[in-house]
C-alpha positions as a LaTeX table, in Angstrom:
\begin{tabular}{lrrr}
\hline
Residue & $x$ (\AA) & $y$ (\AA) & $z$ (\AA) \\
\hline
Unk1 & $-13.97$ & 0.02 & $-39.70$ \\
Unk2 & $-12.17$ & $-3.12$ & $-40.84$ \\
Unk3 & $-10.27$ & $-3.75$ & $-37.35$ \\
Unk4 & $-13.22$ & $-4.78$ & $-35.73$ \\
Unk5 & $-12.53$ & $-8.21$ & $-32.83$ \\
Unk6 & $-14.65$ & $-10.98$ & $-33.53$ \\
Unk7 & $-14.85$ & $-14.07$ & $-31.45$ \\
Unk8 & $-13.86$ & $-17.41$ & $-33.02$ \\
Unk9 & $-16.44$ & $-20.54$ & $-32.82$ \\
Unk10 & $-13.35$ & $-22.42$ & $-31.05$ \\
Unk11 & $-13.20$ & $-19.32$ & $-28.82$ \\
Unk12 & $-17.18$ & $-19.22$ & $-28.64$ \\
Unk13 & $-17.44$ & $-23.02$ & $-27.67$ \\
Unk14 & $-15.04$ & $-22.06$ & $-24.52$ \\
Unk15 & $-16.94$ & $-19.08$ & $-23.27$ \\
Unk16 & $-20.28$ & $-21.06$ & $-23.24$ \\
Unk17 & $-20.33$ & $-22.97$ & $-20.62$ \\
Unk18 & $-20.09$ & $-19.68$ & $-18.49$ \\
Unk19 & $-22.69$ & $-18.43$ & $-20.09$ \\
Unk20 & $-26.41$ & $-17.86$ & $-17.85$ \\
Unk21 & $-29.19$ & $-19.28$ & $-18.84$ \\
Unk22 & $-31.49$ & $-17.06$ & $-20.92$ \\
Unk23 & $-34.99$ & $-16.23$ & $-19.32$ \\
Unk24 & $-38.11$ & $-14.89$ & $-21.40$ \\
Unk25 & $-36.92$ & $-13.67$ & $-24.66$ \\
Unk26 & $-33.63$ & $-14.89$ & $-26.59$ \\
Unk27 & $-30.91$ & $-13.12$ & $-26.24$ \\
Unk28 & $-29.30$ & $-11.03$ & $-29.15$ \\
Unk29 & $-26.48$ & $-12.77$ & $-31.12$ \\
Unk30 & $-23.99$ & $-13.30$ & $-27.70$ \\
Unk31 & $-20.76$ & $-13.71$ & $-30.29$ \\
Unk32 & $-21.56$ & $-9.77$ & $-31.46$ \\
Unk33 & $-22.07$ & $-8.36$ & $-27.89$ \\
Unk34 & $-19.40$ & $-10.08$ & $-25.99$ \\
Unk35 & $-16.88$ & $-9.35$ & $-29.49$ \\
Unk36 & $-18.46$ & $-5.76$ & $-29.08$ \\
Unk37 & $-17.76$ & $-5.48$ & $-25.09$ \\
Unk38 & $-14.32$ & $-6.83$ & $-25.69$ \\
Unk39 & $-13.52$ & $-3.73$ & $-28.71$ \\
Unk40 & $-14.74$ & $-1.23$ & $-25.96$ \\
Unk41 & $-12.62$ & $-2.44$ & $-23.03$ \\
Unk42 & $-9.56$ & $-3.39$ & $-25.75$ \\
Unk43 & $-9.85$ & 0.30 & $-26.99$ \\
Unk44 & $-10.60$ & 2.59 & $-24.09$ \\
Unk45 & $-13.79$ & 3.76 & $-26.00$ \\
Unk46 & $-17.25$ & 5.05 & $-25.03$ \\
Unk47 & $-20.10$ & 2.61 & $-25.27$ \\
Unk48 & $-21.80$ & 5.31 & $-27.44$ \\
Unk49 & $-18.29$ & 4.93 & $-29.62$ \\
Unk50 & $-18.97$ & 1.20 & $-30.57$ \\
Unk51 & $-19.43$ & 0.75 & $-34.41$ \\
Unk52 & $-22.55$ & $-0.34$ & $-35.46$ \\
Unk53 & $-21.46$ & $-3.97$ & $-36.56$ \\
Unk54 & $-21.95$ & $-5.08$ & $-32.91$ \\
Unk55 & $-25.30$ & $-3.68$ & $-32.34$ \\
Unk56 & $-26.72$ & $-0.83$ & $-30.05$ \\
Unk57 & $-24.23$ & 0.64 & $-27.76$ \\
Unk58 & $-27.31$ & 0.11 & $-24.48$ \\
Unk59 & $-27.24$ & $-3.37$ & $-25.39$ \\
Unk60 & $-23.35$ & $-3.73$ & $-24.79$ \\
Unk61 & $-23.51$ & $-1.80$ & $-22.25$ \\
Unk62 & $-26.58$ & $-4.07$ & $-20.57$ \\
Unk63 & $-25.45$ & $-6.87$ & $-21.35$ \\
Unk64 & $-21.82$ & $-5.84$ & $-19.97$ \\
Unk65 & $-23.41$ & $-4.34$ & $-16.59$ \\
Unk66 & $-25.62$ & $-7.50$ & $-15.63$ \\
Unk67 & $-22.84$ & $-9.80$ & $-16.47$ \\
Unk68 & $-20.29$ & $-8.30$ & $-14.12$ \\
Unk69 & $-23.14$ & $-7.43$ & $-11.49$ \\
Unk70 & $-23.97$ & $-11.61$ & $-11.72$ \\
Unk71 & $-19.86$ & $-12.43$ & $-11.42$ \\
Unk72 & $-20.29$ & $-14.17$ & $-15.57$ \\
Unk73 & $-17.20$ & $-12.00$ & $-16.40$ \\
Unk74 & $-15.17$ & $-13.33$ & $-13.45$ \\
Unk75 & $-16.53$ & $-16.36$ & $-13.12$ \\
Unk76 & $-15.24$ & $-17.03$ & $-16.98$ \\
Unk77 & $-11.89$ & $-15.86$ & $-16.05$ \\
Unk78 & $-11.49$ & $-18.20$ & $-12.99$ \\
Unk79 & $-12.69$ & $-21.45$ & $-15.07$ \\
Unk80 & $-10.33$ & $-20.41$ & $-17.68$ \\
Unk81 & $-7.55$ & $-20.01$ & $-15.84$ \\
Unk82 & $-8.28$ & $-23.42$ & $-14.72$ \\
Unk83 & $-7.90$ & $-24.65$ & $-17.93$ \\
Unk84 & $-4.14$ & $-23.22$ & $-18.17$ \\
Unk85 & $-1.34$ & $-25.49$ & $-18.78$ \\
Unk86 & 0.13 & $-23.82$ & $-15.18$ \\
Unk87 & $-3.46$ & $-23.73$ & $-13.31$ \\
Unk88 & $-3.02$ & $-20.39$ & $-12.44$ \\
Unk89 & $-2.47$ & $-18.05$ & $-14.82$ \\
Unk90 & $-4.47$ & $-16.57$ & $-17.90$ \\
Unk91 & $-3.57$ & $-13.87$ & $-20.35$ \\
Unk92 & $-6.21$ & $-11.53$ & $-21.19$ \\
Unk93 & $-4.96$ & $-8.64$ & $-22.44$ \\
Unk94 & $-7.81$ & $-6.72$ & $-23.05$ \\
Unk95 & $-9.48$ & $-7.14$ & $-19.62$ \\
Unk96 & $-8.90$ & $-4.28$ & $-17.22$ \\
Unk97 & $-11.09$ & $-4.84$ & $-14.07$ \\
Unk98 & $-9.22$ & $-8.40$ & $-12.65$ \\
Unk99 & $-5.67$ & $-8.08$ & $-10.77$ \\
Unk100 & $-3.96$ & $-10.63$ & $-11.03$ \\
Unk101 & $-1.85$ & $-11.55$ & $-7.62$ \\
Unk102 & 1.16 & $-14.56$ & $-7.05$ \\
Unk103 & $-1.12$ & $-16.00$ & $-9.94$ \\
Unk104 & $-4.53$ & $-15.75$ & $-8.20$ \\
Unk105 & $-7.20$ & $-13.57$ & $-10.22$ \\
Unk106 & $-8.96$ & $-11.01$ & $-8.28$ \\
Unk107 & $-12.66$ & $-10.69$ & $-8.94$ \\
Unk108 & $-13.63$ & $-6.68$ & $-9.92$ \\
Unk109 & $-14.42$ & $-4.71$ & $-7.21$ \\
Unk110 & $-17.37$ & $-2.08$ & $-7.25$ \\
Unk111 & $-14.31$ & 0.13 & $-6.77$ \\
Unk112 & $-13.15$ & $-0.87$ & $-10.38$ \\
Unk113 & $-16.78$ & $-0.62$ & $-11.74$ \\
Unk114 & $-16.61$ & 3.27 & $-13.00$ \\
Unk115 & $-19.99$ & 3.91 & $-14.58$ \\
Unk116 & $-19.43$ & 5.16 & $-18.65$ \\
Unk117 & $-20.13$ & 8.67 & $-19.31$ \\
Unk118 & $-22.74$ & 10.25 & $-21.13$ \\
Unk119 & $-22.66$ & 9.87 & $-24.69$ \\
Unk120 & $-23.73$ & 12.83 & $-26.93$ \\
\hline
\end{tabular}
């Protein structure tokens, strides 16, 4: 598949900051899971649907599902939109579980949270 989304090291070096600190064991490669969770959500797809470039579909997945349950995802969102020229506003286009409201972002709700379904 030669569309695949790959994170920049500009875009990286942004995101890290955000970024928990890792316990026990290092994590896997976070620029191939966090490109890989953003192809899912981008594309509508299964996590069993990933292509194999961005590693096992569980680890997406796991790595996806503790990062929202901690608030990472949103938490990345708000310090972005920090960051914006306007200090509101923040356009992520492939992100599908934060409303945005008169320019305040929404954290995802476990009303938004709809569990994948079974691969196979």
């Amino acid at each position: 598949m030669s569309n695949l989304y790959w994170l920049t090291e500009a875009q990286m070096e942004r995101l890290r900051p955000y970024f928990p600190k890792s316990r026990g064991r290092a994590r896997v490669d976070d620029r191939r899971v966090l490109s890989g969770i953003i192809f899912i959500n981008r594309n509508g797809l299964r996590w069993c649907d990933a292509p194999s470039e961005y590693g096992p579909p569980k680890t997406l997945y796991n790595r996806w599902k503790r990062w929202s349950d901690m608030g990472i995802f949103a938490q990345i969102l708000m310090g972005l939109a920090e960051q914006a020229p306007d200090n509101k506003t923040i356009s992520i286009p492939s992100h599908r579980n934060c409303v945005s409201t008169a320019g305040q972002w929404t954290p995802p709700t476990s009303k938004h949270i709809v569990r994948p379904p079974a691969c196979g």
